[in-house]
N, C-alpha and C positions, 0 to 999 in steps of 0.2 A: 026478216029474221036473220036474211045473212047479213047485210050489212050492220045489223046491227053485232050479229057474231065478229067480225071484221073489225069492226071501230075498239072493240073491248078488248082484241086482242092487240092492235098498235095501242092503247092506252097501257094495258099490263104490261109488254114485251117491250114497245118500244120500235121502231121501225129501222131496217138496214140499209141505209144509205149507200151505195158504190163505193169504193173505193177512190183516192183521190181529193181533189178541189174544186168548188163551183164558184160563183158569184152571180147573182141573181138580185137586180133592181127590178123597182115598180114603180109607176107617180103615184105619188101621194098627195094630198091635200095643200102640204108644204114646200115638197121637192120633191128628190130622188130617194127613196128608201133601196139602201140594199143591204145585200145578206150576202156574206162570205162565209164559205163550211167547208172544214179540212173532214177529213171521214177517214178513218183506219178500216173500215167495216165491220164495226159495232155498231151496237144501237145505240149507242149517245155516241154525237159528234167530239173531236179529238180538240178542235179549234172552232167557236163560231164567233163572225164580230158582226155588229149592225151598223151599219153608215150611217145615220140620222141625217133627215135636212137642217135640221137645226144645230146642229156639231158643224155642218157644212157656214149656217149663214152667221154662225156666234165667232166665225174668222174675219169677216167684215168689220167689226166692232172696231178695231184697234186705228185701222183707218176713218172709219166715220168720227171718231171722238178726239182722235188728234190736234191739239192747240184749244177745243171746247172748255168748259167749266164741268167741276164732277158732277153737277145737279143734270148737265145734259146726258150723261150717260143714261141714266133711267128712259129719258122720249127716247133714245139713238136703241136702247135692248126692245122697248116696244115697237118700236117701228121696225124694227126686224122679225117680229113677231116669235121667238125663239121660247121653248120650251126647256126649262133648265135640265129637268128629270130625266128630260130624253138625251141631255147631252152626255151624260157620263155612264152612257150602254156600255 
């Protein structure tokens, strides 16, 4: 019962972060996933950004396709396997 008191209160309230800057990556399936969070010490973050792996491997592109034909860009975005959705976090 408490935990569950607990989880309804960070949902309602919102949670206080420290004050300050973090950055915190993990592996992911694709890469490195991280998370940078500026925190004034309120409950919503001041500044948050997410690294995506695939923002990281869609900077590849421009050198794979160089002097290619436009049809090869489509094999050169699949074979980087990159997620477009995730790139513009």
């Amino acid at each position: 019962m408490e935990a569950l008191i607990h989880h309804f209160k960070i949902v309602a309230h919102g949670f206080f972060p420290p004050v300050g800057e973090a950055y915190q990556a993990i592996e992911a399936p694709k890469g490195e996933l991280g998370f940078y969070l500026v925190s004034d010490g309120t409950p919503r973050p001041w500044r948050m950004k997410v690294r995506s792996p695939s923002f990281v491997h869609l900077q590849t592109l421009p050198a794979m396709i160089r002097g290619r034909l436009v049809a090869d860009v489509i094999t050169a975005i699949g074979s980087i396997d990159i997620v477009l959705g995730e790139v513009d976090r």
